[in-house]
C-alpha positions as CSV (number, residue, x, y, z in Angstrom):
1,X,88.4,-83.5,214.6
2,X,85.4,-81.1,213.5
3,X,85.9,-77.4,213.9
4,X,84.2,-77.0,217.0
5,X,85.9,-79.1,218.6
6,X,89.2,-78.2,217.6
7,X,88.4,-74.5,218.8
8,X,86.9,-75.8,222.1
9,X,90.8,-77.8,222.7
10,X,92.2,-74.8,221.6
11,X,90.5,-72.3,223.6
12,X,90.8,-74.6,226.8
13,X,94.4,-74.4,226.9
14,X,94.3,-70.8,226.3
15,X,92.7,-70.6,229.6
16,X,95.0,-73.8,231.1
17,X,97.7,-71.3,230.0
18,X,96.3,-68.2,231.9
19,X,95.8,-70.2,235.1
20,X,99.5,-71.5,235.0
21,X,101.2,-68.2,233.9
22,X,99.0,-66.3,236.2
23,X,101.4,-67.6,239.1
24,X,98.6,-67.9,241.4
25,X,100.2,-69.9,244.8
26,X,98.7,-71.6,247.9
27,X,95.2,-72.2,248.2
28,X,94.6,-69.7,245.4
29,X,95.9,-71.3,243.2
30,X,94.1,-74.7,244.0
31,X,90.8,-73.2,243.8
32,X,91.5,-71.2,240.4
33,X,92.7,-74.8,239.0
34,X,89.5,-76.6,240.8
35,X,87.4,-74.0,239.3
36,X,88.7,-73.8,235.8
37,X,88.6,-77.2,235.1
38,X,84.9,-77.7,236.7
39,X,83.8,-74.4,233.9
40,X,85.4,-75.9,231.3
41,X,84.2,-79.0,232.0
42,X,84.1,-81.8,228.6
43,X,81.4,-80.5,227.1
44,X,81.6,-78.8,223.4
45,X,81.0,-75.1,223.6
46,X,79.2,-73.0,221.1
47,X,81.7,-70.4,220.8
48,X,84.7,-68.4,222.8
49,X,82.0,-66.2,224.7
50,X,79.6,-69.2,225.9
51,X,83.0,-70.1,227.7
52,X,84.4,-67.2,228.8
53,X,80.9,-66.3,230.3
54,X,81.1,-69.5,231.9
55,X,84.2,-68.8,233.5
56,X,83.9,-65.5,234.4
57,X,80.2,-66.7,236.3
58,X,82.1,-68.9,238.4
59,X,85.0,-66.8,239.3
60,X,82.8,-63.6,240.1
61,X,80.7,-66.0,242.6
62,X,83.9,-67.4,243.7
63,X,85.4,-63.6,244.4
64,X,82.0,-62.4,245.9
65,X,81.8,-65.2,248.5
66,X,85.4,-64.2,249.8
67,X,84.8,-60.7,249.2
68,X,85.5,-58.7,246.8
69,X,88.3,-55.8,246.2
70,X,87.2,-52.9,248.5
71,X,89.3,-49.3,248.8
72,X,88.8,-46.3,251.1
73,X,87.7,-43.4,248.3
74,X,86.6,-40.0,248.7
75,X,83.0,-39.4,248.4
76,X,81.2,-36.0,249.0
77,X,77.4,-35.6,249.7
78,X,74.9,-33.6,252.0
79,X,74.1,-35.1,254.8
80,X,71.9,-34.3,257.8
81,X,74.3,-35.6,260.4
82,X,78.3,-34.8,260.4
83,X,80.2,-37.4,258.3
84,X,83.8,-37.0,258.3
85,X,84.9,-33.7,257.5
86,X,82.7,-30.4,256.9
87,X,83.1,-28.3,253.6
88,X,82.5,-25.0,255.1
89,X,81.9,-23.1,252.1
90,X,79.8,-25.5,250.1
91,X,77.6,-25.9,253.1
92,X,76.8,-22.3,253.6
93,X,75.6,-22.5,250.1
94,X,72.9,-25.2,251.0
95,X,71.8,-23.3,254.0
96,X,71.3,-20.3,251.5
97,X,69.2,-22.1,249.3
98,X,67.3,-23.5,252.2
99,X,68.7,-26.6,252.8
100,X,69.3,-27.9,256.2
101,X,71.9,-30.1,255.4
102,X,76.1,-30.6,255.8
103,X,78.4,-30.9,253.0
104,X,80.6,-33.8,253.8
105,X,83.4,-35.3,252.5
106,X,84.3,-38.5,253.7
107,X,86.1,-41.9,253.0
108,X,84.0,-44.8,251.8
109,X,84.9,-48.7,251.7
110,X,83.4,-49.3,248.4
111,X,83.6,-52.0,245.9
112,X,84.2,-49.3,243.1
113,X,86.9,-50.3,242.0
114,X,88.6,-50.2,238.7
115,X,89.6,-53.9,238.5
116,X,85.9,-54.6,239.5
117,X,84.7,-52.1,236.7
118,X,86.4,-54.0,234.1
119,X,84.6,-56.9,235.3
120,X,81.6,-55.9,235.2
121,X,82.2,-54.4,231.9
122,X,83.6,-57.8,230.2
123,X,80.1,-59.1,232.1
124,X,78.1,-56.7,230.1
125,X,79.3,-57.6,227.0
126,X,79.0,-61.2,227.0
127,X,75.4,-60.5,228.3
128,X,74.9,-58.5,225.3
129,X,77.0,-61.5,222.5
130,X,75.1,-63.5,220.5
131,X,77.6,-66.9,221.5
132,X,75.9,-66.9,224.9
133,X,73.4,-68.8,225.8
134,X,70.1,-68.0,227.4
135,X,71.0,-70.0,230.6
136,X,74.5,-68.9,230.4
137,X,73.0,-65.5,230.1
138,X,70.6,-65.4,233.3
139,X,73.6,-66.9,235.3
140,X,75.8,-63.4,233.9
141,X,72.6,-61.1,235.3
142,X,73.1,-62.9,238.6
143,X,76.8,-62.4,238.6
144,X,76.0,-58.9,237.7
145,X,74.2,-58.1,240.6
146,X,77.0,-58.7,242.9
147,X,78.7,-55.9,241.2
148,X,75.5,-53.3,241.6
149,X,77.6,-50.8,242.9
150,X,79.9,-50.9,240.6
151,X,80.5,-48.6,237.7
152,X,81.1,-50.1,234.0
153,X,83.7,-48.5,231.5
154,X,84.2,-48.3,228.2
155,X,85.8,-51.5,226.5
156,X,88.0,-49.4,224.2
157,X,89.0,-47.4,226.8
158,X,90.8,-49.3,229.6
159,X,93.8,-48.9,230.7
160,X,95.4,-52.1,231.5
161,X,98.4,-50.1,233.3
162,X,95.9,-49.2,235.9
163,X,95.5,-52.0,237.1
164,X,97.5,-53.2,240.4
165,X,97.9,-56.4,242.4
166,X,98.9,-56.4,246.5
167,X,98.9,-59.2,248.4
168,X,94.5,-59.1,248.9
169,X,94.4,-59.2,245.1
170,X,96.4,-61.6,243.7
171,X,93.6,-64.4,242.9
172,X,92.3,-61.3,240.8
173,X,95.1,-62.0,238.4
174,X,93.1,-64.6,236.4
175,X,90.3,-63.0,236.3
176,X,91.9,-59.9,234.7
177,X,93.3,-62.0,232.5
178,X,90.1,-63.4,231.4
179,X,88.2,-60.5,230.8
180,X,91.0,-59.2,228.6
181,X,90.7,-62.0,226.3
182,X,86.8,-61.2,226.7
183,X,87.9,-57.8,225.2
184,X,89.8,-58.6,222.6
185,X,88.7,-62.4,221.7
186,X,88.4,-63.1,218.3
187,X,86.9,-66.3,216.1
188,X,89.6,-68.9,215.7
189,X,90.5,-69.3,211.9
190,X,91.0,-73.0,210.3
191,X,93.6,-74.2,207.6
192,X,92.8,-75.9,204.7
193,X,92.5,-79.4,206.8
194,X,89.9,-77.9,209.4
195,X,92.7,-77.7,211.9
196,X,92.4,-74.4,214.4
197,X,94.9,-71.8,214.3
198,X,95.5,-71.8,217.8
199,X,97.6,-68.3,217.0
200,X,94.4,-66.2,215.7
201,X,92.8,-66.2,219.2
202,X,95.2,-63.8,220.4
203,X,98.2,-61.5,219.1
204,X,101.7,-63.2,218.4
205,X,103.2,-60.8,221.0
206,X,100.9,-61.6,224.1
207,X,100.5,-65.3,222.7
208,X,104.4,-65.5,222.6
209,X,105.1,-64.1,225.9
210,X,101.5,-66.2,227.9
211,X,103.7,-69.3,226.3
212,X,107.0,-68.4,227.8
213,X,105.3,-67.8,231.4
214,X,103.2,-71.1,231.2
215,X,106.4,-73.0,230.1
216,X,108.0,-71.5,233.2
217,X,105.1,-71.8,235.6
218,X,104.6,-75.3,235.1
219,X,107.6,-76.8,236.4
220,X,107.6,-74.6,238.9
221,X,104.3,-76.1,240.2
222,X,104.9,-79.5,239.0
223,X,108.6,-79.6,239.2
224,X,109.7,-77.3,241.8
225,X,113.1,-79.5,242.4
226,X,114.4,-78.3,239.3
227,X,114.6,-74.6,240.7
228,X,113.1,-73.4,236.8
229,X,113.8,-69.8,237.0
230,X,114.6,-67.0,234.3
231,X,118.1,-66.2,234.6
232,X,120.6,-63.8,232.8
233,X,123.2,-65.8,231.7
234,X,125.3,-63.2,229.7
235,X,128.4,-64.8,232.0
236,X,131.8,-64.6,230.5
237,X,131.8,-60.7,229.2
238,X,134.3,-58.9,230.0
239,X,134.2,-54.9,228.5
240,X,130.7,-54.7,228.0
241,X,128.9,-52.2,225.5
242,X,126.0,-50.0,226.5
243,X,124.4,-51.6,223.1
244,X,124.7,-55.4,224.0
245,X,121.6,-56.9,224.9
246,X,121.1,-58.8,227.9
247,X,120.9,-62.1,228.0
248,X,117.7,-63.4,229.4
249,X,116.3,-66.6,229.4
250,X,112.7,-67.8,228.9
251,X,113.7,-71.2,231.2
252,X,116.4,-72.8,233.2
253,X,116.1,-76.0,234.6
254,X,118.7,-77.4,237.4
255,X,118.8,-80.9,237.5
256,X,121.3,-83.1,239.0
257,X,123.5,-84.0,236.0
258,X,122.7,-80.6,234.2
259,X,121.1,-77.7,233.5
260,X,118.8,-77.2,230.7
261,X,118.3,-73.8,229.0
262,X,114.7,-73.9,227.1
263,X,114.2,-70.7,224.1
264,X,110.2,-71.4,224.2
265,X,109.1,-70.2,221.0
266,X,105.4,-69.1,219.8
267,X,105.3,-68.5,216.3
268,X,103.5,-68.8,213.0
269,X,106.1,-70.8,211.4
270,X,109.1,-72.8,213.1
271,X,111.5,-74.3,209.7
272,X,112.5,-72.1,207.1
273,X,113.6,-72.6,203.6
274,X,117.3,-72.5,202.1
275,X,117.9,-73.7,198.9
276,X,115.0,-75.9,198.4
277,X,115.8,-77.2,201.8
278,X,113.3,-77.3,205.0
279,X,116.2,-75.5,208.0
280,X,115.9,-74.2,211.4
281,X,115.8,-70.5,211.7
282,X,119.4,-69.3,212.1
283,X,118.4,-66.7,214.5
284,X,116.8,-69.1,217.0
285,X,119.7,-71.4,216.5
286,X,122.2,-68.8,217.4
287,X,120.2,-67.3,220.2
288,X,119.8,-70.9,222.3
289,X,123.5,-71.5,221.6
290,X,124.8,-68.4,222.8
291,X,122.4,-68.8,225.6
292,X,124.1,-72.6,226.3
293,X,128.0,-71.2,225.3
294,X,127.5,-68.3,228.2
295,X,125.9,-70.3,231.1
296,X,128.0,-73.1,230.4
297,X,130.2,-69.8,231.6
298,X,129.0,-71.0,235.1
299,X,128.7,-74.8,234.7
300,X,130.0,-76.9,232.1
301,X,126.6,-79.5,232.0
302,X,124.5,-77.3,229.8
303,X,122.2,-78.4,227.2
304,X,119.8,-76.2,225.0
305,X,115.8,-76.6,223.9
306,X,114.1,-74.8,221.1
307,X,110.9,-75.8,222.2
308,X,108.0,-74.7,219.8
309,X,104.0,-73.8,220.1
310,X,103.4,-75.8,216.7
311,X,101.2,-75.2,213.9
312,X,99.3,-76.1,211.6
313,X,102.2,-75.1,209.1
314,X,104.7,-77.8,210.0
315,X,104.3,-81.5,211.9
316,X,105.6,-82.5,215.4
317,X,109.6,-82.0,215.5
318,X,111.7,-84.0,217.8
319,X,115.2,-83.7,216.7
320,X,118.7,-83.1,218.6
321,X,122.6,-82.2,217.7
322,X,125.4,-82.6,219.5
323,X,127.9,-79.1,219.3
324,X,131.1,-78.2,220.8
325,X,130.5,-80.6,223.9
326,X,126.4,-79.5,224.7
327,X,123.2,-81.0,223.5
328,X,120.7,-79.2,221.6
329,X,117.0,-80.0,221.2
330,X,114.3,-78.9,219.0
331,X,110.9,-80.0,220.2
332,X,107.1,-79.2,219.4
333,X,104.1,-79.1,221.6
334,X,101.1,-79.1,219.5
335,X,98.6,-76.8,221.8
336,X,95.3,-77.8,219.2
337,X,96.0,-81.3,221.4
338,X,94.4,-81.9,224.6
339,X,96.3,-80.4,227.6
340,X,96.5,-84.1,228.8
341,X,99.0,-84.4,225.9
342,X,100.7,-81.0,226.6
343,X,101.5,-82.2,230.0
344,X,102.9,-85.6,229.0
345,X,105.3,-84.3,227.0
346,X,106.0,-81.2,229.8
347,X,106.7,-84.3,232.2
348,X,108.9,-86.2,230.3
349,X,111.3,-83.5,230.1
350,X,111.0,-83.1,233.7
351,X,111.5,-86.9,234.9
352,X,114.2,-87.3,232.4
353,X,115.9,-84.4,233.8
354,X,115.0,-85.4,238.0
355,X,116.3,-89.0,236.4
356,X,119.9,-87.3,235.0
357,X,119.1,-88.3,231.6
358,X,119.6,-86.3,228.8
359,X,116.3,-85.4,226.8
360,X,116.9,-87.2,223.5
361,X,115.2,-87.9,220.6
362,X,113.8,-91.3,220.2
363,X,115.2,-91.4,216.3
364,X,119.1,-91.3,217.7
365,X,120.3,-94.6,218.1
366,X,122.3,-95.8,221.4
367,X,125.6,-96.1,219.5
368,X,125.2,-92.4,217.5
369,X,124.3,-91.2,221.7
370,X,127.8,-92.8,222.7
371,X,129.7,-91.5,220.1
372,X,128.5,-88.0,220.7
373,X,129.0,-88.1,223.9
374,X,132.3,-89.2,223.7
375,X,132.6,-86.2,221.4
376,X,133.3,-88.2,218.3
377,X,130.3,-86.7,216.0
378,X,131.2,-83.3,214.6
């Protein structure tokens, strides 16, 4: 796969990711999908911006046609005719200077807000990046327009804690979360083989976490009869410290044999080295056991999923263990793939678990499975 098109798989399931972690519902959510996958399209992109401006055209138009986030704010001008409330004092001073007019100070219904400024900001840079086309480019101006009113900020200087959903915002969630990556996008680097680093295009923290809520979010929307939720499952202590973490999951799925307890993972590597021997990080092992020991706490059919973002670093894992009476998994989604390829292996997980069957790997043989389940493997 050439380097453009590795970034361009790469950089569309960045944005699948957004539009499932988002947790856009109802028609929202259709139309977000509908529109995300008509922008992205199949088409090779020159670069992140061509894209994001692509994107952010169509969800500015799609805002503007069912209006876009209005408050009531203060505004104070002169006017010849009362407007909302009088300022005495300031209008005695215009009639001393000799103007005939009323200080007023009134609420307006405006479109100034600040989740619209930081649109219109992310829509001036793009219109001002080298990766966006000239057609691309005229189609921002446009989108621009619908946002005259509007002030622009500062990129450096938002304040993401500013901004707040309610229940006439909520299909503003993706596009917030596209004009932040607009903000703070950065060229995809390559390994040795030409592979993308899906990792560079965003930092480990935010990367990690937009995996853990797309995990979640997907069976919720595709597999909403395994009640995924993201539980804490610290069951079973008794005298508790004031220094003892809380136990909270990334995923738990119910099915109808068991529940499975997935530790989604986002990292830069996934095996480590011990004595010249490839090994699972002990830390991860213990955390998706203790998860599994303490929910089991609550219900004795528990298994456990280390389920990776892999990289270029290390190949696709599939592997399981059998310990103390609960399956483990280790598993890999490669997110350089296709999504098509993502959500295969997201579904098989799923039917297996609506099915009752335990999510094995295909290299354990059918007598090793009956052994360990009878509890005869160590």
């Amino acid at each position: 796969m050439s380097n453009t098109a590795a970034n361009n798989v790469a950089i569309r399931n960045i944005l699948y990711m957004i539009a499932y972690a988002t947790g856009i519902s109802g028609s929202d959510a259709e139309a977000v999908f509908a529109d995300t996958l008509k922008a992205v399209g199949k088409e090779p992109f020159d670069g992140l911006g061509e894209l994001f401006a692509i994107i952010l055209n169509d969800a500015v138009k799609r805002e503007y046609l069912r209006g876009l986030e209005r408050v009531y704010s203060p505004h104070e001008e002169p006017l010849a005719v009362l407007r909302g409330r009088p300022l005495i004092q300031k209008s005695i001073a215009l009639k001393a200077r000799g103007t005939m007019r009323l200080q007023c100070l009134y609420d307006s219904f405006t479109a100034n807000t600040y989740m619209n400024q930081i649109v219109k900001t992310a829509i001036i840079q793009l219109i001002r990046s080298h990766d966006v086309s000239p057609r691309t480019r005229k189609g921002l101006r446009a989108s621009a327009l619908y946002l005259s009113t509007v002030d622009s900020l500062e990129a450096n200087s938002i304040d993401w804690r500013l901004v707040r959903y309610n229940k006439l915002n909520q299909s503003y969630r993706f596009l917030m979360a596209v004009c932040r990556m607009v903000f703070e996008k950065s060229i995809p680097v390559h390994d040795e083989n030409g592979n993308a680093e899906f990792s560079s295009m965003l930092s480990s923290q935010r990367l990690s976490s937009l995996f853990e809520k797309f995990i979640r979010e997907y069976y919720r929307r595709h597999f909403p009869r395994l009640m995924p939720a993201a539980p804490i499952v610290d069951y079973g202590i008794g005298v508790r410290s004031q220094y003892l973490p809380r136990l909270r999951t990334d995923v738990v799925l119910t099915g109808p044999s068991y529940k499975l307890v997935i530790d989604a993972k986002c990292y830069g590597t996934i095996l480590g080295t011990h004595c010249e021997k490839k090994i699972l990080s002990p830390e991860h092992r213990n955390q998706i056991f203790s998860y599994v020991m303490h929910c089991a706490q609550r219900n004795a059919s528990v298994s456990g999923m280390l389920l990776y973002a892999q990289t270029s670093m290390e190949g696709p894992l599939d592997e399981c263990w059998y310990e103390l009476g609960h399956w483990f998994y280790l598993k890999t989604l490669d997110l350089n793939k296709p999504f098509e390829n993502i959500a295969e292996q997201l579904n098989e997980i799923g039917d297996r678990m609506m099915s009752g069957l335990f999510v094995h790997s295909k290299d354990v043989s059918e007598r090793e499975l009956l052994e360990a389940e009878k509890g005869q493997i160590d």
